[in-house]
SERO-4910 file (N, C-alpha, C, O; in steps of 0.05 Angstrom, whole numbers):
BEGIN
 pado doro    nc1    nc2    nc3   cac1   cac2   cac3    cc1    cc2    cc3    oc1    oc2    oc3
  Unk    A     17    -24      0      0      0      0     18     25      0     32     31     19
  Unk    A     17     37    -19     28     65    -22     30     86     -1      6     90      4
  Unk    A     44    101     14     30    108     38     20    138     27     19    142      3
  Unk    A     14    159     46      6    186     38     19    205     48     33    202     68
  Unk    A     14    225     37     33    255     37     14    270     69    -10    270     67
  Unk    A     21    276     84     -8    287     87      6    324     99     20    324    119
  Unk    A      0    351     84      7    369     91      5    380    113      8    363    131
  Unk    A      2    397    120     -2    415    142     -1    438    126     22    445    121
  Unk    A    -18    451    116    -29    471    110    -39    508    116    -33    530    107
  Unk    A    -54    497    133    -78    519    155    -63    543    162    -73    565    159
  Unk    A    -38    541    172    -26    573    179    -26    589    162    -23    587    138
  Unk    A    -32    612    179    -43    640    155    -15    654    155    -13    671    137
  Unk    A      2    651    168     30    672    158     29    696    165     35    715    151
  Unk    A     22    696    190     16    723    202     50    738    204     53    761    197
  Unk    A     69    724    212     98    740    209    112    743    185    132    756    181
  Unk    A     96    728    165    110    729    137     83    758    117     87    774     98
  Unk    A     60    752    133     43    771    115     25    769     95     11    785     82
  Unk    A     30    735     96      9    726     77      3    694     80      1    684    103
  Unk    A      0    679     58      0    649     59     23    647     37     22    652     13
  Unk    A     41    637     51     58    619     48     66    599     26     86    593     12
  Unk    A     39    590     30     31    564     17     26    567     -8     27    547    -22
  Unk    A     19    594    -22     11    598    -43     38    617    -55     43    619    -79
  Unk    A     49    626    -41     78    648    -55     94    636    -70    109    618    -65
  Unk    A     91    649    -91    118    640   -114    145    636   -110    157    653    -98
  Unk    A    157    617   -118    195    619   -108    205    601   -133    229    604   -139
  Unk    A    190    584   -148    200    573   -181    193    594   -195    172    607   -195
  Unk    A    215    597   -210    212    609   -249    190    611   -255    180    631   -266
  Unk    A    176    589   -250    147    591   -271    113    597   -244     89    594   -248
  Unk    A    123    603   -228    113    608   -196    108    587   -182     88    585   -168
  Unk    A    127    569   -184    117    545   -171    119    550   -135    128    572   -130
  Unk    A    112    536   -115    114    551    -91    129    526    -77    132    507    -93
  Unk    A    137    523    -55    153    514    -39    134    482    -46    145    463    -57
  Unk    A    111    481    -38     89    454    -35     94    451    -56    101    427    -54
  Unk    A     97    458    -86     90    455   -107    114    427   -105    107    403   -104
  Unk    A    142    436   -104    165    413   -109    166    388    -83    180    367    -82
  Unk    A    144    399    -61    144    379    -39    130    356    -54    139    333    -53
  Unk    A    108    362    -69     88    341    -79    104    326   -100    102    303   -107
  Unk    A    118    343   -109    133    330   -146    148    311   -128    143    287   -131
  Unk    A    166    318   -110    178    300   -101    169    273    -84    184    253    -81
  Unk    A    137    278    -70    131    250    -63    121    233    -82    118    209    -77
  Unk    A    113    245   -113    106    230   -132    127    221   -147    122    204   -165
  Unk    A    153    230   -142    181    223   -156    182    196   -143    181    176   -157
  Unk    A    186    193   -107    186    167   -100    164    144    -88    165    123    -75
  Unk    A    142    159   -101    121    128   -100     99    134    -82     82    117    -77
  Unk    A     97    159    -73     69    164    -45     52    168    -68     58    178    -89
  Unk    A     23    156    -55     -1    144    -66    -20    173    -65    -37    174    -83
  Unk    A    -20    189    -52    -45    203    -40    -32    226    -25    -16    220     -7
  Unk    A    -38    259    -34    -35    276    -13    -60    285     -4    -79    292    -18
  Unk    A    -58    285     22    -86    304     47    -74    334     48    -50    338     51
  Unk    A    -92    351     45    -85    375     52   -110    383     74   -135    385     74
  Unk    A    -85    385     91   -105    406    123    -99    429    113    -76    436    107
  Unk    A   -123    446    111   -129    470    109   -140    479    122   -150    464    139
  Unk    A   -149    516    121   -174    524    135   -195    533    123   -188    550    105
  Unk    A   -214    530    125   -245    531    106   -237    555     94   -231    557     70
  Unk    A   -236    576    114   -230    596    100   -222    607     73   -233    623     58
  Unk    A   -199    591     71   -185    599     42   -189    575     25   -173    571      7
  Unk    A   -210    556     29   -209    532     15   -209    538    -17   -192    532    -33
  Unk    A   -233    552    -21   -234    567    -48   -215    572    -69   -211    565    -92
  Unk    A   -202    593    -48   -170    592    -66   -149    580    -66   -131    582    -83
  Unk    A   -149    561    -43   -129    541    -46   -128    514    -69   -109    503    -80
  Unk    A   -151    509    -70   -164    493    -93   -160    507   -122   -151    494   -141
  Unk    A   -168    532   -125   -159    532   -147   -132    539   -148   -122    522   -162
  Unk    A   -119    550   -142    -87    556   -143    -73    543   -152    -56    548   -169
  Unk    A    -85    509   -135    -69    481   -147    -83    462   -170    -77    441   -181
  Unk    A   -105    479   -172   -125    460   -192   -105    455   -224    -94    472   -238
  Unk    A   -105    425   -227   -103    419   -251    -59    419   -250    -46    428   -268
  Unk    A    -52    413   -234    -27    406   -234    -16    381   -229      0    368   -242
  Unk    A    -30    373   -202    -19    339   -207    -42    322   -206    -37    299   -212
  Unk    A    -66    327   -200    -91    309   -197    -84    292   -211    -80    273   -198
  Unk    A    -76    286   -246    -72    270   -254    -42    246   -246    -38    224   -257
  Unk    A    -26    257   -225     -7    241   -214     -8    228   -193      7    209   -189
  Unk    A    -23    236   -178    -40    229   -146    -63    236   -138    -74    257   -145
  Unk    A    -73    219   -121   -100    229   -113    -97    247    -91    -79    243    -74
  Unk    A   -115    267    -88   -113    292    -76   -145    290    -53   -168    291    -63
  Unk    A   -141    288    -23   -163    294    -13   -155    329      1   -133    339      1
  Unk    A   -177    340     10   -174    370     24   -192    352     51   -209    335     50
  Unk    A   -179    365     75   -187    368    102   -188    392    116   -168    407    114
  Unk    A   -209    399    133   -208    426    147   -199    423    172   -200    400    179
  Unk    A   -187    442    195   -165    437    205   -194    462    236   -190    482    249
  Unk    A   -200    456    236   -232    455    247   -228    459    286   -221    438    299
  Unk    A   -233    482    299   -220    484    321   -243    466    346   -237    461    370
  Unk    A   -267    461    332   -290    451    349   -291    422    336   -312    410    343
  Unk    A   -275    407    319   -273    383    310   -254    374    334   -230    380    336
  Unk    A   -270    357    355   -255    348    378   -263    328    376   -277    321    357
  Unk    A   -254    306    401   -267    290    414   -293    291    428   -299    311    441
  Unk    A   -312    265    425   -344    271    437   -334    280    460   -311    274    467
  Unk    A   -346    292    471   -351    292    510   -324    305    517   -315    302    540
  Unk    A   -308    323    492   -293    342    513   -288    361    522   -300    376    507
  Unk    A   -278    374    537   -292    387    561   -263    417    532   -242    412    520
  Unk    A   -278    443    537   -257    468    521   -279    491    517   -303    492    509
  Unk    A   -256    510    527   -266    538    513   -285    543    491   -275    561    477
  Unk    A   -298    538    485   -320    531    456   -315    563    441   -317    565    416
  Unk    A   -309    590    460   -296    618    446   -276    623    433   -272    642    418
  Unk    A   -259    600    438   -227    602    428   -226    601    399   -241    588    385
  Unk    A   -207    616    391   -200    632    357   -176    614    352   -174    606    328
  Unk    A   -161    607    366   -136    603    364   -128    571    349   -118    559    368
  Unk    A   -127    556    332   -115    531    333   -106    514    351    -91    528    365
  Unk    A   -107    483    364   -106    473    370    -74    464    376    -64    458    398
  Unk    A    -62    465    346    -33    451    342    -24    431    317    -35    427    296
  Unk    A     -2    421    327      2    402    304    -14    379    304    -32    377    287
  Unk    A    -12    364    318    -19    333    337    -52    344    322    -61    331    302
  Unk    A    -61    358    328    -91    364    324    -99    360    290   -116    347    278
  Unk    A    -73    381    280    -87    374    250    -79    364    242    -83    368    218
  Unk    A    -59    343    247    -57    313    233    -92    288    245    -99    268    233
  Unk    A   -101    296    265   -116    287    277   -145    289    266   -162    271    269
  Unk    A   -149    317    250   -172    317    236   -172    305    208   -190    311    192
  Unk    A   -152    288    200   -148    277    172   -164    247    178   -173    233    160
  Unk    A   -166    239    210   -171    213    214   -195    200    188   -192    176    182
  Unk    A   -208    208    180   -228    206    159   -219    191    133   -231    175    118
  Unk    A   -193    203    133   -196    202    104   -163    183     99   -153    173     78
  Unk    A   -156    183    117   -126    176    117   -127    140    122   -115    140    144
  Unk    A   -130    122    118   -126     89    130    -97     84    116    -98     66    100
  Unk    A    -78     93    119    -55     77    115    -27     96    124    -26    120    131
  Unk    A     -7     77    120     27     97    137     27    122    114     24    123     90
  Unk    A     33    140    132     30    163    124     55    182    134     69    177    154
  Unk    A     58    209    115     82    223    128     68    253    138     44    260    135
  Unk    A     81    259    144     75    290    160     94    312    144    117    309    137
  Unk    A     77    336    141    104    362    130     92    384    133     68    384    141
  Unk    A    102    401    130     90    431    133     96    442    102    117    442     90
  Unk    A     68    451     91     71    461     72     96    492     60    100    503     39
  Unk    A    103    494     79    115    513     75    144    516     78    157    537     83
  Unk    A    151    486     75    185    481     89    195    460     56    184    443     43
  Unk    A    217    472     55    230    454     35    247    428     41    271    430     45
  Unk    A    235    406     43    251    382     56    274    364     38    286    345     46
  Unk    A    275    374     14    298    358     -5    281    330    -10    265    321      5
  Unk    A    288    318    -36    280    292    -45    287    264    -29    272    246    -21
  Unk    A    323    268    -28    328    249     -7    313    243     19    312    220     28
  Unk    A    302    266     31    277    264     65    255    245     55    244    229     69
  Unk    A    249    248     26    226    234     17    231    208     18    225    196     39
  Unk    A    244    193     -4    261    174     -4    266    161     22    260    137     26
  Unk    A    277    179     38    291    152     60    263    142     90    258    123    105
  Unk    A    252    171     82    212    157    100    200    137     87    185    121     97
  Unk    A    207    138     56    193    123     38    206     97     46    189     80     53
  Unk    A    228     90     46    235     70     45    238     61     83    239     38     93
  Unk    A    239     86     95    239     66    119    208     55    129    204     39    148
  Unk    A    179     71    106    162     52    118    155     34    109    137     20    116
  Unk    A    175     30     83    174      1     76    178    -32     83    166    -53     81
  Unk    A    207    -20     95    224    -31    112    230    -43    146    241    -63    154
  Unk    A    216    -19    162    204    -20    189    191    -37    195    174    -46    180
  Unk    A    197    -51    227    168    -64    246    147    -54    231    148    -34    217
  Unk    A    120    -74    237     94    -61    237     85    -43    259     81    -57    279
  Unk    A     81    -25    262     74      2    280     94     18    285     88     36    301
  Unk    A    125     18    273    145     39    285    136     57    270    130     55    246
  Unk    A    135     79    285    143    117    274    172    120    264    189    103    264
  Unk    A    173    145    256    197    155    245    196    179    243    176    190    234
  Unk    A    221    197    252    229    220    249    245    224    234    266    212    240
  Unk    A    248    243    206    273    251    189    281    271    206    266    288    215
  Unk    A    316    269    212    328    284    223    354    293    207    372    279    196
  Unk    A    352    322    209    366    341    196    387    343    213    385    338    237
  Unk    A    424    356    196    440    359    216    433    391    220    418    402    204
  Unk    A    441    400    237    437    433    254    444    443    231    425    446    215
  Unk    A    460    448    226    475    466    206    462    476    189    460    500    182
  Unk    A    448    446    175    441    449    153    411    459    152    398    455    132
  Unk    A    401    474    175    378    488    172    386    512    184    368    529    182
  Unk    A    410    523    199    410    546    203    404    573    173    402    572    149
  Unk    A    403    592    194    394    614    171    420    636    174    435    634    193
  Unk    A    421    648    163    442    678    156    433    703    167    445    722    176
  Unk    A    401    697    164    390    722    165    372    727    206    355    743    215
  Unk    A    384    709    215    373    707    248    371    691    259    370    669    249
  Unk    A    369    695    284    367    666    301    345    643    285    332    648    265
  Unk    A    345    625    296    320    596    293    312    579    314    326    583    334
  Unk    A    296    562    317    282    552    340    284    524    330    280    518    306
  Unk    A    288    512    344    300    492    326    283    460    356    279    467    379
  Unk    A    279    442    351    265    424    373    300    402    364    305    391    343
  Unk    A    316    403    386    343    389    376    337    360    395    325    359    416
  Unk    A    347    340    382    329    307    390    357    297    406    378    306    397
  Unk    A    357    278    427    360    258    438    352    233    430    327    229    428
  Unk    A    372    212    423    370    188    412    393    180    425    415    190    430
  Unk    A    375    143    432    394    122    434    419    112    415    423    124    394
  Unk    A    439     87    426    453     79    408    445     66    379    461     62    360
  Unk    A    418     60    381    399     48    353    387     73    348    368     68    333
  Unk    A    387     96    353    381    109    326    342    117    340    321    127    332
  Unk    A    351    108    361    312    105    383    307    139    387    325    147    402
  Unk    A    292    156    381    285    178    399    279    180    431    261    165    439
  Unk    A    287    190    444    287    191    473    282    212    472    269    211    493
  Unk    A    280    241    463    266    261    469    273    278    445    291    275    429
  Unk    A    254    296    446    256    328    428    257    353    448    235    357    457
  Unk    A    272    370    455    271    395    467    276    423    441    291    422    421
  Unk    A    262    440    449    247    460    435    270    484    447    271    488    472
  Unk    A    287    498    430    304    497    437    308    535    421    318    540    399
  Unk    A    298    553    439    298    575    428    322    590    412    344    579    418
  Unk    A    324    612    395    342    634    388    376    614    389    394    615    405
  Unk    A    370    596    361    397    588    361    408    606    341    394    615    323
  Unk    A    441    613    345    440    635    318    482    629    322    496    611    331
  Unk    A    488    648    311    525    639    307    533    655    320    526    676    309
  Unk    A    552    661    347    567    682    348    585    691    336    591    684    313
  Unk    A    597    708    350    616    730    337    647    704    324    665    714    310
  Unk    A    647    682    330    664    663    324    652    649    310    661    627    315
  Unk    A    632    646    291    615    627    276    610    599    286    608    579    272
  Unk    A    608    600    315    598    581    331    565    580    341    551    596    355
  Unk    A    559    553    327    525    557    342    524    556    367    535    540    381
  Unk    A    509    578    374    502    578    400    477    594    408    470    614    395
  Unk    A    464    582    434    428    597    441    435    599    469    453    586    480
  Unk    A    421    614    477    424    632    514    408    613    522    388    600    515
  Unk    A    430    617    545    420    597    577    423    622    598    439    641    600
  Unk    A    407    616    608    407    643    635    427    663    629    419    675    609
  Unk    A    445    671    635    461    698    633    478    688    613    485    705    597
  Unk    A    487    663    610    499    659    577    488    648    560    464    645    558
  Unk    A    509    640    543    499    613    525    512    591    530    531    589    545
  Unk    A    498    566    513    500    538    506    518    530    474    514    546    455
  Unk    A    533    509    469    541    518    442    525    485    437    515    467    450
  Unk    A    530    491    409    521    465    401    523    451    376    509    459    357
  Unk    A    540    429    373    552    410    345    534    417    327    510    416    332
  Unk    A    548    427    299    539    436    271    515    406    274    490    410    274
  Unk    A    528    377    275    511    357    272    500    347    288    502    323    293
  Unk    A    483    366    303    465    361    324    437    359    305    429    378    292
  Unk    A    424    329    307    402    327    302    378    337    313    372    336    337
  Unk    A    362    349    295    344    366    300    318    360    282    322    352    258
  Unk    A    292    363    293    273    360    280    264    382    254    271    405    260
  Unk    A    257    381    239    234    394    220    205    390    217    193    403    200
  Unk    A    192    371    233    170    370    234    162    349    211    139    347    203
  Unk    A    177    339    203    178    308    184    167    283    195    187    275    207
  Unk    A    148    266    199    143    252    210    126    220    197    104    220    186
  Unk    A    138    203    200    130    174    186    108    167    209    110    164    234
  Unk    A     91    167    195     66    155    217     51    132    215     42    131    192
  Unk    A     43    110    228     16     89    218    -11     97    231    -13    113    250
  Unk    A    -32     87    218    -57     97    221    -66     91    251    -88     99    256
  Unk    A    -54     81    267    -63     83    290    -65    111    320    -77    116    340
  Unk    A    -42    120    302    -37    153    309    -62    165    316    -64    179    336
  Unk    A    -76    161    303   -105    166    307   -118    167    328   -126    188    339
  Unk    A   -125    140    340   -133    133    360   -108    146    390   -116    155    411
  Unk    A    -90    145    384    -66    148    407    -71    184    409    -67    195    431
  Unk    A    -77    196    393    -80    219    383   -107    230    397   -107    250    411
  Unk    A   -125    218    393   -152    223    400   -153    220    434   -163    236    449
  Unk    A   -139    195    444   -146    194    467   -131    218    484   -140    228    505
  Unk    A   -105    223    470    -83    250    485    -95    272    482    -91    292    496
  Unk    A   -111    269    464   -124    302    466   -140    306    479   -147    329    485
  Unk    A   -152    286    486   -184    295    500   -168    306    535   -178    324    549
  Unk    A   -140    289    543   -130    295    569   -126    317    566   -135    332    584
  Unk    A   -114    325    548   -105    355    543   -117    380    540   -107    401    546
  Unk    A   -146    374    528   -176    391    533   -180    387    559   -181    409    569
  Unk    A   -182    370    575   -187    361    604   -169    390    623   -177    405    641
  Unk    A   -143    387    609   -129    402    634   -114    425    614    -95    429    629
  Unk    A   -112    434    602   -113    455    587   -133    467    566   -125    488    556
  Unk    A   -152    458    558   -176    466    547   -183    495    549   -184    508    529
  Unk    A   -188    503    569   -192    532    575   -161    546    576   -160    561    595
  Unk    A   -141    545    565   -123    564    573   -123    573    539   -114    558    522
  Unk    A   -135    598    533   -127    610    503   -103    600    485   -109    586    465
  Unk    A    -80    606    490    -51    602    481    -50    567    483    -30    557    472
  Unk    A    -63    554    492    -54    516    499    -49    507    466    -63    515    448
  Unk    A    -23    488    462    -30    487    435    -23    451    438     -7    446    456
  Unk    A    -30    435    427    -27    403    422     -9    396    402    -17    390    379
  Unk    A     15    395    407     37    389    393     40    362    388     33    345    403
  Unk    A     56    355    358     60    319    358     84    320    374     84    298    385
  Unk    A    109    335    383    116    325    398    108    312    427    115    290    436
  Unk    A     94    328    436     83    322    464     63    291    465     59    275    483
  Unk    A     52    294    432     39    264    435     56    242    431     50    221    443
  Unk    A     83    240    414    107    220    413    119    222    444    116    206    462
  Unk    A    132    244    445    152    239    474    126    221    497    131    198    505
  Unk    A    103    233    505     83    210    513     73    180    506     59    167    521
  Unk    A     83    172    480     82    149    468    103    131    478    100    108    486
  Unk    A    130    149    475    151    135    483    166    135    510    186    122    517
  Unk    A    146    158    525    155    153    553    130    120    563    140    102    576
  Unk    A    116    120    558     90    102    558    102     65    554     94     44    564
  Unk    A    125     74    533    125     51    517    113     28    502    120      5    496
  Unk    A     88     49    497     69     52    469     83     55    436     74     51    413
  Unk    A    102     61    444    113     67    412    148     81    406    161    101    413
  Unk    A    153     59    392    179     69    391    182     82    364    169     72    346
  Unk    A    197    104    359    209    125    336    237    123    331    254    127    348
  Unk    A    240    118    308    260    119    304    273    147    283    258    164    272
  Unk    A    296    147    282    305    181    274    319    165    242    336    147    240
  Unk    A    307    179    226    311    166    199    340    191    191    332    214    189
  Unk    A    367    187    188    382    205    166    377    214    145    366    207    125
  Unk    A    388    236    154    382    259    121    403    273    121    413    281    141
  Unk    A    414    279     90    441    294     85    428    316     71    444    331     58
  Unk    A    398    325     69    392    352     53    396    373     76    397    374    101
  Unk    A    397    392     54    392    416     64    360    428     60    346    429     40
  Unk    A    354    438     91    332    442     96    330    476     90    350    489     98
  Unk    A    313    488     79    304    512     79    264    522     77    244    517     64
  Unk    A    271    536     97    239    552     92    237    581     92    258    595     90
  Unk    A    212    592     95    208    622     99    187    619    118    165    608    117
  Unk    A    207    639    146    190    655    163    175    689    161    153    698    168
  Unk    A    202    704    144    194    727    141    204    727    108    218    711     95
  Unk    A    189    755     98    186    761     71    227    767     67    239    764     46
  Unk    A    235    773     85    268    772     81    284    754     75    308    756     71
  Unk    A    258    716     75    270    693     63    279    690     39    299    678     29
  Unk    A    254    708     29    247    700     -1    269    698    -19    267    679    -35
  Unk    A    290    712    -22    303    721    -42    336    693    -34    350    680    -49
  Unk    A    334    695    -19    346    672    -15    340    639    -22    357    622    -28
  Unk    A    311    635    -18    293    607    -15    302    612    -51    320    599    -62
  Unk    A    285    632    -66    284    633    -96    315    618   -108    317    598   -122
  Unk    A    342    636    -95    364    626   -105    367    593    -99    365    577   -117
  Unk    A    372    586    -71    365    549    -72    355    538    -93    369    522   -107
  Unk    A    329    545    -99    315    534   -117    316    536   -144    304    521   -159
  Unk    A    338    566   -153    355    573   -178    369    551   -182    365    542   -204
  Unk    A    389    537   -166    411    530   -160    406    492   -169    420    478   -182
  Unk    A    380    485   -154    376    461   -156    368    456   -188    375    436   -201
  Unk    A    352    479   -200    343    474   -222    371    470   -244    373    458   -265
  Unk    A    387    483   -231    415    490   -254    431    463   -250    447    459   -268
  Unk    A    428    446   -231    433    421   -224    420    398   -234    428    375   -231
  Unk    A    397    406   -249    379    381   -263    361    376   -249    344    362   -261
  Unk    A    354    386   -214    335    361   -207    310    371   -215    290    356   -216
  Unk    A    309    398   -222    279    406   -220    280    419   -254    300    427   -265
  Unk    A    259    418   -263    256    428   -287    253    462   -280    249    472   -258
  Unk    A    255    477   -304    248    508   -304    213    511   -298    200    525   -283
  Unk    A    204    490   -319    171    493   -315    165    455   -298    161    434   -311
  Unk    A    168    457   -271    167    433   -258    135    415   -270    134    390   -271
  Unk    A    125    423   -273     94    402   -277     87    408   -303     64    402   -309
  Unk    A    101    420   -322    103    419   -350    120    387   -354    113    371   -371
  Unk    A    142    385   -336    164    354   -332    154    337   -337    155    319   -355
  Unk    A    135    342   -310    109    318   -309     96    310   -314     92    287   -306
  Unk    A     72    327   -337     62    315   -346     70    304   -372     52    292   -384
  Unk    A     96    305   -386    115    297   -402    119    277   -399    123    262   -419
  Unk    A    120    267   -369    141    240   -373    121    222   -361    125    198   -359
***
């Protein structure tokens, strides 16, 4: 069974100014999602879900209308702040999103098979595809998987980053993710983020998350039951948000579920602010001048 793409969508880009998800950065305006999708159809995913928000469903649909439907099947999901669990107890006023964990959680519908996780708005390289692809080929029946990036290779030029940097066993096991504010280079081009009155330094190849995640359909259920605790005892706090870390590190403190941290040698890039842009565009100059990506990418495709 092929597994599925499934996005993360829904953020409106309040620090960038717009959606994200739709901004040009290919030659021919292709957008960051545009080469995420070419590339899970390069190595074999069956199906992408897009969590969205009703809101912009309209235009998000057409934007992408008529580019890969014919390469994969395409469902849309709404990312829905009163789509909970029956009987749980929350703020029913609240404006704010839920989290990650949540809107991977409203796909339960539509999703029955191993599935990956991404944020539409992060460029993860072909190889990240590839090596989830093949490790959920490969894997126990029920292991997770994390693609982990080295540090380096997601720092930015242009300011600090926030980076969730992982703990793993001698097999390669996740033992934790910590969330790991304002990492940036000092005045010696050493990474380093403040600890009380100083800083902390930290190995270029310190594994770190991107929010990449190999999942099986049972997530669901493990998913559903953590949230409803979490409406239980944070429900009413405005700002509470339901992160997939907090539902893994609980999996695997539990020993419900073991993750493993899949290698990756790409280089990771995204955009937080409109000061990305011009940079993200060159990357993506650079790869095309390299062969991997065509000038008109889904002109390629439907070619070949």
């Amino acid at each position: 069974m092929k597994p599925t793409l499934l996005v993360l969508a829904a953020g409106m880009g309040s620090r960038y100014g717009g959606l994200k998800q739709m901004d040009a950065f290919g030659p021919s305006g292709e957008t960051l999602l545009d080469y995420s999708i070419y590339d899970a159809i390069e190595v074999g995913f069956g199906k992408v879900v897009f969590v969205i928000r009703e809101s912009f469903n309209e235009a998000f649909r057409e934007f992408f209308k008529g580019k890969f439907e014919d390469k994969i099947d395409v469902e849309f999901v709404f990312q829905d702040i009163h789509d909970v669990p029956e009987g749980s107890i929350y703020d029913k006023t609240r404006e704010k999103p839920w989290g990650t964990a949540h809107a991977v959680w409203v796909a339960r519908k539509v999703v029955n098979e191993p599935f990956v996780v991404i944020n539409a708005d992060d460029f993860y390289g072909r190889g990240a595809y590839q090596n989830v692809y093949d490790h959920l080929e490969a894997s126990e029946e029920g292991t997770y998987s994390l693609i982990g990036y080295n540090l380096m290779k997601t720092m930015s030029d242009h300011g600090t980053v926030n980076r969730g940097v992982c703990a793993t066993d001698n097999k390669n096991k996740l033992k934790s993710i910590v969330e790991t504010l304002k990492i940036g280079f000092d005045e010696n081009k050493q990474i380093v983020y403040p600890d009380g009155d100083g800083t902390e330094s930290l190995s270029p190849d310190t594994i770190v998350s991107m929010n990449f995640w190999g999942f099986q359909p049972d997530y669901f259920d493990y998913c559903e039951a953590q949230f409803k605790e979490f409406l239980e005892k944070d429900g009413d706090k405005p700002k509470s948000e339901f992160f997939i870390p907090l539902l893994v590190e609980h999996l695997i403190a539990t020993g419900e579920k073991e993750v493993d941290v899949v290698s990756c040698d790409e280089e990771w890039f995204g955009v937080t602010y409109q000061k990305d842009k011009p940079f993200v565009k060159k990357r993506i100059l650079e790869l095309i001048d390299r062969g991997v990506y065509a000038k008109d990418l889904w002109a390629k495709a439907k070619s070949s």
